[in-house]
BABA-266226 format. One record per residue (C-alpha): residue in three letters; x negated, y negated, z negated. Coordinates in steps of 0.001 Angstrom, whole numbers, padded with zeros to 6 digits. Layout:
SITE  residu        x        y        z
SITE     ALA        X        Y        Z
...
//
This chain:
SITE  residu        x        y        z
SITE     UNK   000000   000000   000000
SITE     UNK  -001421  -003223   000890
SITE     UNK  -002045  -005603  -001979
SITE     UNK  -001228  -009364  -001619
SITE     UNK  -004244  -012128  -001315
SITE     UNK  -004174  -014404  -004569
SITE     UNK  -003883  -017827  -003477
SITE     UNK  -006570  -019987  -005068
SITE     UNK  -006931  -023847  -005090
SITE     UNK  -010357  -025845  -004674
SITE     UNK  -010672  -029050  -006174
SITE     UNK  -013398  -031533  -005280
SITE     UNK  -013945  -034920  -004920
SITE     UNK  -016701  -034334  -002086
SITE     UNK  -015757  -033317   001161
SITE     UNK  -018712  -031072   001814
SITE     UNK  -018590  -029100  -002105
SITE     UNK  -014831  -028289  -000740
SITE     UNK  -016072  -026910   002601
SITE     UNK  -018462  -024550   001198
SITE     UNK  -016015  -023701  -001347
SITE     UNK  -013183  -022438   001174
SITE     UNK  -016286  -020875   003213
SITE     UNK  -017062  -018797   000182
SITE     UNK  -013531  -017611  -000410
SITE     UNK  -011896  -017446   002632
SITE     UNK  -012280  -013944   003458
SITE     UNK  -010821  -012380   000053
SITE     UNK  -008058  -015318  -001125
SITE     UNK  -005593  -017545   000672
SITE     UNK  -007176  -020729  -000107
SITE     UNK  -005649  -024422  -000731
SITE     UNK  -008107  -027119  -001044
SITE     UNK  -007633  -031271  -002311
SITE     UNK  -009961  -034163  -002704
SITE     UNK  -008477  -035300  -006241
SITE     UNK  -006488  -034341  -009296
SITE     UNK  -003091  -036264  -007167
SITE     UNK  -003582  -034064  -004194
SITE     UNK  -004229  -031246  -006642
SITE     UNK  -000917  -031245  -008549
SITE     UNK   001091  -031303  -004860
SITE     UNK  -000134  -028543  -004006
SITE     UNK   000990  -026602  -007173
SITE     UNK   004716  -028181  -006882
SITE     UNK   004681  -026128  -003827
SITE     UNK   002996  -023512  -003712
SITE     UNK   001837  -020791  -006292
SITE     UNK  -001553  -020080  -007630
SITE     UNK  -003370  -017634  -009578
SITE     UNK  -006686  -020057  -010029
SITE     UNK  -007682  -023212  -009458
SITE     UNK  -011521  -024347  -009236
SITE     UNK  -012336  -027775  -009693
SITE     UNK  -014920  -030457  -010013
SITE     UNK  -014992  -031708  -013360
SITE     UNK  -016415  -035108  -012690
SITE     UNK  -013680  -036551  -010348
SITE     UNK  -012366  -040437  -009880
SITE     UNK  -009127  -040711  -011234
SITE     UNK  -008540  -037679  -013405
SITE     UNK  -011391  -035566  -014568
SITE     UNK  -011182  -031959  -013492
SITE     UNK  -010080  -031136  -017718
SITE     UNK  -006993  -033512  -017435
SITE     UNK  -005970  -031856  -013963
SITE     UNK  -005904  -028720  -015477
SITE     UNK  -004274  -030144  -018401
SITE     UNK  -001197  -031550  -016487
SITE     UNK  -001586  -028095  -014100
SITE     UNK  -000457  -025994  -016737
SITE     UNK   002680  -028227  -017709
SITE     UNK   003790  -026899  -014496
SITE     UNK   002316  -023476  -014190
SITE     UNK   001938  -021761  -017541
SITE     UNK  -000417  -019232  -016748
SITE     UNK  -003459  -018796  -013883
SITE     UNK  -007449  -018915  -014186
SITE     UNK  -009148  -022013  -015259
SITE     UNK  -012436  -022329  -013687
SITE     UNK  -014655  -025711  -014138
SITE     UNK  -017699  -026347  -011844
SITE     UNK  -019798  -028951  -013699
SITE     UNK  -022907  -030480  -014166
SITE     UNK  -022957  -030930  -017863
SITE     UNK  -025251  -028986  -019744
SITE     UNK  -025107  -029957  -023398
SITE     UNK  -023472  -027090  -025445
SITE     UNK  -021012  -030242  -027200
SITE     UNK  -020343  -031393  -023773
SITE     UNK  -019295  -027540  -022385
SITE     UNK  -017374  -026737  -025615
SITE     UNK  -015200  -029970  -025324
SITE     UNK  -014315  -028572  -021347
SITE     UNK  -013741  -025241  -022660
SITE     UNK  -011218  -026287  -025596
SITE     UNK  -009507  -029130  -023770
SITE     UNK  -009021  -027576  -020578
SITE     UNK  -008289  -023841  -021809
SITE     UNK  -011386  -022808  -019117
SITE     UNK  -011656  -019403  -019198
SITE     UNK  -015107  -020037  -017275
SITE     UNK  -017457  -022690  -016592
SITE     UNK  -020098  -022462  -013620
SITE     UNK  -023038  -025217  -014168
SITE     UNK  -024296  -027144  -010482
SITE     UNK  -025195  -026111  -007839
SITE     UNK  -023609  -022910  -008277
SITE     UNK  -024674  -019978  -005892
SITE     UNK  -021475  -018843  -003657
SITE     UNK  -022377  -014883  -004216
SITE     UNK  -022213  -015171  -008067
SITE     UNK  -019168  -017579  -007878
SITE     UNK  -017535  -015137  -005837
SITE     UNK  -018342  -012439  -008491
SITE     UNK  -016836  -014848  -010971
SITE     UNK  -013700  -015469  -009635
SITE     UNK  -013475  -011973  -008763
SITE     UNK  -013579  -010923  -012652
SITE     UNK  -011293  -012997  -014179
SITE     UNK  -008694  -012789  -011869
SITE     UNK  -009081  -008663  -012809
SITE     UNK  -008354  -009816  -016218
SITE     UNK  -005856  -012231  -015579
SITE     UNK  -003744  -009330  -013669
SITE     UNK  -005080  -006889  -016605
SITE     UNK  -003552  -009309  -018935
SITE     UNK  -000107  -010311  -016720
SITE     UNK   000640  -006358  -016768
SITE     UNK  -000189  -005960  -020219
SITE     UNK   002310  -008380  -021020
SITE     UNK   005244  -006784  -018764
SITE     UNK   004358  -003628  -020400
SITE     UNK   005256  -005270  -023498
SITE     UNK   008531  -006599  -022716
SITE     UNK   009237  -003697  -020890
SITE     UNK   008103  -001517  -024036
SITE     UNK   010299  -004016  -026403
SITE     UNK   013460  -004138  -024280
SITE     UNK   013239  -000021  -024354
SITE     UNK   012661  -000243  -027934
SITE     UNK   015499  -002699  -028411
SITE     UNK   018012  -000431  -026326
SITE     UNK   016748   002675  -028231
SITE     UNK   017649   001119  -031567
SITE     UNK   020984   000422  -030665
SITE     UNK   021746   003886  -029211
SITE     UNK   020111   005089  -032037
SITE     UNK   022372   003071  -034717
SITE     UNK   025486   004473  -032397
SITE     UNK   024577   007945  -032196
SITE     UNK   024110   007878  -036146
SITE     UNK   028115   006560  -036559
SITE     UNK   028694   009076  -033916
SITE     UNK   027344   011925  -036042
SITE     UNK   028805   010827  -039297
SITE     UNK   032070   010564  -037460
SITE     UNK   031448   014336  -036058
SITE     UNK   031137   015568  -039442
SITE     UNK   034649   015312  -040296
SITE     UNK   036105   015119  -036731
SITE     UNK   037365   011532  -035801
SITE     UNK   039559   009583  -038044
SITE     UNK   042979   009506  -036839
SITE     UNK   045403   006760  -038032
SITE     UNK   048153   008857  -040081
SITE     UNK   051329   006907  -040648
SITE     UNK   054777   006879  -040798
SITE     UNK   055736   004080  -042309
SITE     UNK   057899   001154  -040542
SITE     UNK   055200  -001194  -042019
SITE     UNK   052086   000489  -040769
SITE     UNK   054163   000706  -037434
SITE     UNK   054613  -003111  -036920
SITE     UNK   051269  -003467  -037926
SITE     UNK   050104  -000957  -035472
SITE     UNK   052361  -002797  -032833
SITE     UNK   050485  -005917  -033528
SITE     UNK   047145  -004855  -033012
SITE     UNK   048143  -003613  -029507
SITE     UNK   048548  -006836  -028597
SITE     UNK   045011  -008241  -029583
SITE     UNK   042490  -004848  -028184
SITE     UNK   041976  -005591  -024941
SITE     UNK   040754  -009622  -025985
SITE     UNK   037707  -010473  -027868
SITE     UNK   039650  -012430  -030200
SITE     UNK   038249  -012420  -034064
SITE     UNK   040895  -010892  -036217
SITE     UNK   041129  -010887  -039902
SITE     UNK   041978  -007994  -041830
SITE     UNK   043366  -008636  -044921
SITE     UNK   044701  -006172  -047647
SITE     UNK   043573  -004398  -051011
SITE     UNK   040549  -002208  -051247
SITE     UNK   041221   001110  -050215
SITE     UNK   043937   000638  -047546
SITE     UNK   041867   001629  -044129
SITE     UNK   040534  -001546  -043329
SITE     UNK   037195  -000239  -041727
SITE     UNK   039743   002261  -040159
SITE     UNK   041784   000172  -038858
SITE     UNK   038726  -002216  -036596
SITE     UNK   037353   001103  -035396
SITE     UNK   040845   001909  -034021
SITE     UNK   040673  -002063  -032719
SITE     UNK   036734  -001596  -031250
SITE     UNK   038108   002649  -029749
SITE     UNK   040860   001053  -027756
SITE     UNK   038800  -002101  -026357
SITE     UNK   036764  -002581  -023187
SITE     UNK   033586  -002495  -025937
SITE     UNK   034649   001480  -026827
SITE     UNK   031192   002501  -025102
SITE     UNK   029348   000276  -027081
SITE     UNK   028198   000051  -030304
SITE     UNK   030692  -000288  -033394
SITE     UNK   028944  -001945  -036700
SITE     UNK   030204  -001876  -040052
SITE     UNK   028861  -004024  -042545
SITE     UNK   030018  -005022  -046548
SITE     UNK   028804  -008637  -046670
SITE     UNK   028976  -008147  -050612
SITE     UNK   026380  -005012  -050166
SITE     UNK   023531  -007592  -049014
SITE     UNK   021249  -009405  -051399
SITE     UNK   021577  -013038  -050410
SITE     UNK   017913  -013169  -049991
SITE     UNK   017976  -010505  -047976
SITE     UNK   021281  -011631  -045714
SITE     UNK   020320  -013621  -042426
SITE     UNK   017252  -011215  -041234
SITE     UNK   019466  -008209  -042072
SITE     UNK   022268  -010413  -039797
SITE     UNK   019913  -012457  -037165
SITE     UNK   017174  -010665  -037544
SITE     UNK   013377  -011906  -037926
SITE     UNK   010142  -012137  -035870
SITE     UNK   006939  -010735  -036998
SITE     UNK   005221  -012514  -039544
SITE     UNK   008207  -014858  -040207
SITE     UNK   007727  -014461  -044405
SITE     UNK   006130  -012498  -046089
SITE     UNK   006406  -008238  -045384
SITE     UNK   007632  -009330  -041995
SITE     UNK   004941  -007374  -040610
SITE     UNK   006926  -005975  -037722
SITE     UNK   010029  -007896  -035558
SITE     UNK   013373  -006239  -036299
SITE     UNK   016721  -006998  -035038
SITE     UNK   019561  -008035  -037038
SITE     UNK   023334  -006868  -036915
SITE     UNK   024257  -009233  -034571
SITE     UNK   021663  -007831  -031798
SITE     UNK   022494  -004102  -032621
SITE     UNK   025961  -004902  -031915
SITE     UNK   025209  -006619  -028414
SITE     UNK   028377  -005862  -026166
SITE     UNK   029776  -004173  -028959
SITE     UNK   031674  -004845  -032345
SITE     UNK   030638  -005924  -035108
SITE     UNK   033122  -005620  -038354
SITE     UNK   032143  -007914  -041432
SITE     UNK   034035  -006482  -044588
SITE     UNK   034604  -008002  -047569
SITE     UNK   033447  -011285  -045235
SITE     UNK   034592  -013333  -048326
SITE     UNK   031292  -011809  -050316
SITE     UNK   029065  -013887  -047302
SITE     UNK   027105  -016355  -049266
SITE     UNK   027666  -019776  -048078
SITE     UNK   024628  -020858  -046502
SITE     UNK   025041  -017694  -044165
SITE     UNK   028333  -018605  -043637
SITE     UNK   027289  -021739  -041873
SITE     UNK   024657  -019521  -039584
SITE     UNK   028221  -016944  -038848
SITE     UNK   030384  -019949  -037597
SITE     UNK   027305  -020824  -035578
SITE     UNK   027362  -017618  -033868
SITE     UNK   031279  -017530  -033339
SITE     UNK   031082  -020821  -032031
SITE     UNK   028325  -021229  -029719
SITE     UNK   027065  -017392  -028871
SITE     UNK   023777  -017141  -029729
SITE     UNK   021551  -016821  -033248
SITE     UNK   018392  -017648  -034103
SITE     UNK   016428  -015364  -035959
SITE     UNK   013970  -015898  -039193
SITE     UNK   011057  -017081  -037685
SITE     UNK   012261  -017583  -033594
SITE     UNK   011574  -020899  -031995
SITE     UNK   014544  -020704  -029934
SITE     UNK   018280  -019130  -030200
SITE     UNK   019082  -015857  -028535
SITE     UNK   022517  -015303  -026534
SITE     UNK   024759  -012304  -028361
SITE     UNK   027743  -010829  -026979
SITE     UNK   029590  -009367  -030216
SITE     UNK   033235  -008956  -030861
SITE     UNK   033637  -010127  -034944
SITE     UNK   036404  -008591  -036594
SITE     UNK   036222  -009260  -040457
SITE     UNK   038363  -008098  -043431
SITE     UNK   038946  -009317  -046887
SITE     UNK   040298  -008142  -050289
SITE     UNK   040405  -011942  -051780
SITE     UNK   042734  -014672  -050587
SITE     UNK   040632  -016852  -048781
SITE     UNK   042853  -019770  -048243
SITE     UNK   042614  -020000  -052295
SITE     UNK   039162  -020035  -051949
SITE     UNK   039142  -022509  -049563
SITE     UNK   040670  -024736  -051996
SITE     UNK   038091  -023860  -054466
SITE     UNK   035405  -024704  -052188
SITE     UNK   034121  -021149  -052494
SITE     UNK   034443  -020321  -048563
SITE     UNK   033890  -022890  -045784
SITE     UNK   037467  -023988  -044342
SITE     UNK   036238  -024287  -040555
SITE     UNK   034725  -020771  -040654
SITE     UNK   038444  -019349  -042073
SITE     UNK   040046  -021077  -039055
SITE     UNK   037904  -019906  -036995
SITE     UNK   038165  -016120  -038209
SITE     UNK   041751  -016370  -038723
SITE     UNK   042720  -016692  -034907
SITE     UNK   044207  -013181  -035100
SITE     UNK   045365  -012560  -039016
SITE     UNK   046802  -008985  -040659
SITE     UNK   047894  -007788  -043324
SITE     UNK   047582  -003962  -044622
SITE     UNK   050580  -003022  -046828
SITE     UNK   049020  -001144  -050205
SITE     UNK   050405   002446  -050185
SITE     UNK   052636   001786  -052641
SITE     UNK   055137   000288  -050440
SITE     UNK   055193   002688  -048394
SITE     UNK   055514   006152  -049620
SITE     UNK   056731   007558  -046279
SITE     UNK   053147   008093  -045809
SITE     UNK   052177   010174  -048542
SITE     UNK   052702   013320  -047918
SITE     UNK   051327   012450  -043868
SITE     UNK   048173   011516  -045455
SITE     UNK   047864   014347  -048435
SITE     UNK   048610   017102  -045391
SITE     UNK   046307   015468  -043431
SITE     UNK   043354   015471  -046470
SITE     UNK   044244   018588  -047938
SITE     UNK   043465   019864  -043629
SITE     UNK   039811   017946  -044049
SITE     UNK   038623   019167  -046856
SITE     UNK   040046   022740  -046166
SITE     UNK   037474   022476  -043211
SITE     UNK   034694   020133  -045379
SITE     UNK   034860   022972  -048277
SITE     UNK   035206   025923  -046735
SITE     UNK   038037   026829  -048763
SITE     UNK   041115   027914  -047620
SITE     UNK   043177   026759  -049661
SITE     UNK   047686   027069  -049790
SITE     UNK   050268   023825  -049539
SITE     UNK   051390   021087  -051458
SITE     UNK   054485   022655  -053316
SITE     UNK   057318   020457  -053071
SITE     UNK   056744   019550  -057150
SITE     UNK   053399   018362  -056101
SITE     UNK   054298   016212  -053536
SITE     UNK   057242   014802  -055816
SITE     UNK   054472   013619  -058174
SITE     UNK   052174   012094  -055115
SITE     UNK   054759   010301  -053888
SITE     UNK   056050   009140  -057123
SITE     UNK   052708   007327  -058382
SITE     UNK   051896   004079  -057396
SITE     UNK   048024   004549  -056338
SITE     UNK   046412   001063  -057233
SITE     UNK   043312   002728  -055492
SITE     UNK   044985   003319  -052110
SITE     UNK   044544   005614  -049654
SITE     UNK   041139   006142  -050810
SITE     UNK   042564   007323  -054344
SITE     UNK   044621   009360  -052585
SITE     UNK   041908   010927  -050689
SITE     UNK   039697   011305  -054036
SITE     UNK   042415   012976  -055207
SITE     UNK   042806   015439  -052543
SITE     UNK   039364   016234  -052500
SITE     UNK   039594   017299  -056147
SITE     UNK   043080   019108  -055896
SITE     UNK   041346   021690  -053266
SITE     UNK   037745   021741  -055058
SITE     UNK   039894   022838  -058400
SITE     UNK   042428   025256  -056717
SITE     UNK   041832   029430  -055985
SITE     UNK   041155   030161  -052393
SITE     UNK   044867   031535  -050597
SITE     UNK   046897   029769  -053508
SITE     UNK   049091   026381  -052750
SITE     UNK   048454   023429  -054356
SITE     UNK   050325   022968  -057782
SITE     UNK   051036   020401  -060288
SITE     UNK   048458   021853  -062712
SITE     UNK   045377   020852  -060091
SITE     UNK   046706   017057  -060419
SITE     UNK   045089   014717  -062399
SITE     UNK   046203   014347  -065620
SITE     UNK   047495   010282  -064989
SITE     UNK   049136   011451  -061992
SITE     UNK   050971   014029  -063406
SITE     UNK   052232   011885  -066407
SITE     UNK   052504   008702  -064468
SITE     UNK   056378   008648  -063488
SITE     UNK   057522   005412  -063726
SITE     UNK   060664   005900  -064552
SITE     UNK   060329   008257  -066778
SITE     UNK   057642   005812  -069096
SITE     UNK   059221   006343  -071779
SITE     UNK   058728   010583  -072041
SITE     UNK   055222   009937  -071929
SITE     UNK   054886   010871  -075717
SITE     UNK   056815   013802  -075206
SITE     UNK   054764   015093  -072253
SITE     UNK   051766   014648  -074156
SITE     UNK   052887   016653  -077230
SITE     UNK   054137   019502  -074448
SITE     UNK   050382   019136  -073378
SITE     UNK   048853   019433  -076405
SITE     UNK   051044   022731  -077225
SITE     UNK   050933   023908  -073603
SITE     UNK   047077   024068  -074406
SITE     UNK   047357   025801  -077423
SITE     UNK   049337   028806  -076108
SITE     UNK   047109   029173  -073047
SITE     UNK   043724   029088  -075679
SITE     UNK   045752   031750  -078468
SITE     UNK   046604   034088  -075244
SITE     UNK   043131   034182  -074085
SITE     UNK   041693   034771  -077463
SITE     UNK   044349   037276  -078144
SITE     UNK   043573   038438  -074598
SITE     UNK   039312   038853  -075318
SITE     UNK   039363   035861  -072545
SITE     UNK   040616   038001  -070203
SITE     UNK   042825   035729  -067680
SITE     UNK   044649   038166  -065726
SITE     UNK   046180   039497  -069005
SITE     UNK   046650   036105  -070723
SITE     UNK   048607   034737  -067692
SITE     UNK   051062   037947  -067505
SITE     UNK   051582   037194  -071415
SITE     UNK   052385   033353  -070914
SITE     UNK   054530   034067  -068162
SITE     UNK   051961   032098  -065491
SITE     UNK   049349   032595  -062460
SITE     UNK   045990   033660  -063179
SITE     UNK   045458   030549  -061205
SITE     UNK   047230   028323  -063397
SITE     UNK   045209   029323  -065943
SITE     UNK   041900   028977  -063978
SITE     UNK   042781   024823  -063534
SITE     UNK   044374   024169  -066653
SITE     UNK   040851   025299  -068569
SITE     UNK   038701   023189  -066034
SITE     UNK   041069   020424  -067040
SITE     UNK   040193   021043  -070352
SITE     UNK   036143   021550  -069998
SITE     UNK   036514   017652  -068028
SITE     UNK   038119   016374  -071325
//
């Protein structure tokens, strides 16, 4: 493959010096030629260079100020001085002032010019392609990290099998309804509801039905960061930007490029970052600990919230132009206690999980068990009601359904209407444990026999002593 002459431009105030200049490089380099640092800096407006060799003792503008001005308008090419100076002061001053790579002193012989120019323009390419290995090295490295970071949520999300939304509910319905409307835009929206209703859940379903679904989805509890710690874990930092910053590392906003990013518990952000997040809403780009200039992101911020911002607002505890601007798009997550229709959806749909998580194969929810689900309040949500699941299988005998006696004790007992029995059931408790310890000491500890003498499952007995041992 034939490789392309570097253009090179002669500078010299002397019409002969420029003659024998072009007649010494004419063979190997497309050569441009001018009598003076003017003449000089036309030539670079118009065409491109990869060295320029000039006279440093010129009228007008020495050959240091022409290369000077030259690289205001082309960064990077060879810097090559012919001069007559010979004073190690004088030769430094060229060097540092000009950025010369070399200096040839007068008269200069053509052959080891030649061999001059020859060299450093080796480097200079050397150097150019180290420098697109680089980029090319940190724009894989940048890519990997994000498909990295997704194949990671991938995997975790693989270990269970996908989330589904379970509901049946009129509310979560509505709610559902509403978001329809908003996946397909990059609108924010603002998820707002207690802990433990789905929030996370519910801006994956918002990121799995947008056009963003094949990028990457980013979760991230803005209460979880130490302040300190908050804009290079968001924007990222550049090497050596404090202290430890010994390598560059993106920040949540990069790893989320083309994809999501989900802020919860945004009203945990501190509120010096909160400035730097309306920044990014508003104009698209970040800037990095340590960058000199911003960086364009393309990142879809949905945020959630347990606290009522507005009222923090007032109490100057959250900036009012950042809630406007996240509040474009606004929901609200009912708490499960409104809406027991989707109890026993979501207990089925647990008790299914960690059947599979376990290994256990475990019966169904009796219809006395499910009474009592549906019948407490759960101030922890759905993920108390998960927690709870997770425990009713763990305590329950392999091929047996899932009974009253596996429940925890508060749920059990925890019939509002029925408040006022609470003594009652606890004195019932207390006796119910008493037979169940006399049979088995009556019994040598044998279960099987204490359980056909109380009238009970071997199983029943099996959970009501763990209950006992957690006491």
């Amino acid at each position: 493959m034939h490789k392309e002459k570097h253009a090179i431009l002669v500078v010299d105030d002397e019409v002969a010096n420029v003659q024998k200049l072009k007649r010494t490089f004419i063979d190997d380099y497309l050569v441009y030629d001018a009598l003076d640092g003017d003449a000089a800096l036309k030539v670079l407006r118009t065409h491109p260079v990869s060295a320029i060799i000039c006279d440093q003792k010129m009228p007008g503008m020495s050959g240091v100020d022409l290369l000077r001005r030259a690289g205001e308008l082309k960064r990077d090419f060879v810097r090559i001085i012919l001069t007559g100076y010979t004073e190690v002061e004088d030769l430094m001053q060229i060097i540092n002032e000009g950025q010369v790579h070399r200096y040839i002193t007068k008269p200069w012989d053509p052959f080891t010019l030649k061999q001059t120019v020859r060299q450093e323009l080796e480097r200079w390419e050397l150097r150019r392609e180290n420098e697109r290995l680089t980029q090319e090295l940190k724009v894989a490295n940048e890519s990997l990290q994000r498909e990295n970071f997704k194949l990671r949520q991938e995997a975790e999300l693989l270990k269970d099998g996908p989330r589904p939304l379970v509901y049946r509910s009129r509310a979560m319905k509505e709610l559902i309804s509403l978001l329809d409307r908003v996946v397909s835009t990059d609108s924010t929206v603002l998820i707002q509801g207690e802990t433990g209703t789905g929030k996370e859940l519910l801006a994956r379903y918002i990121h799995e039905h947008s056009p963003r679904r094949e990028n990457t989805f980013i979760a991230v509890n803005c209460g979880a960061i130490p302040p300190d710690l908050a804009e290079s874990a968001f924007f990222g930092h550049k090497r050596g930007a404090f202290t430890g910053a010994i390598d560059e590392r993106k920040g949540y906003f990069e790893l989320a490029h083309r994809g999501t990013l989900f802020l919860d518990e945004v009203g945990e952000a501190p509120l010096d970052l909160q400035v730097k997040l309306l920044r990014v809403l508003q104009e698209g780009e970040i800037f990095p600990v340590g960058a000199q200039a911003p960086a364009p992101v393309d990142v879809r911020v949905i945020t959630s919230t347990n606290r009522n911002l507005s009222r923090m607002v007032e109490e100057g505890k959250f900036r009012q132009d950042l809630f406007f601007r996240l509040n474009v798009f606004s929901v609200y997550v009912p708490p499960l206690r409104t809406r027991p229709e989707d109890i026993e959806d979501l207990s089925l749909f647990f008790r299914e999980q960690f059947r599979r998580k376990l290994n256990k194969n475990v019966g169904e929810l009796d219809l006395e068990t499910l009474g009592l689900l549906r019948k407490y309040t759960w101030p922890g949500n759905v993920r108390e009601l998960e927690n709870e699941l997770e425990r009713m299988v763990l305590l329950s005998d392999r091929d047996q359904p899932l009974t009253p006696e596996v429940l925890s004790e508060h749920i059990r007992f925890a019939n509002p209407s029925n408040n006022h029995l609470g003594p009652l059931r606890q004195k019932l408790a207390e006796l119910e444990r008493k037979l169940i310890l006399d049979a088995l000491k009556s019994h040598h500890n044998n279960k099987s026999h204490a359980a056909e003498t109380l009238g009970i499952s071997r199983q029943t007995v099996i959970a009501k002593l763990r209950q006992y041992q957690k006491r």
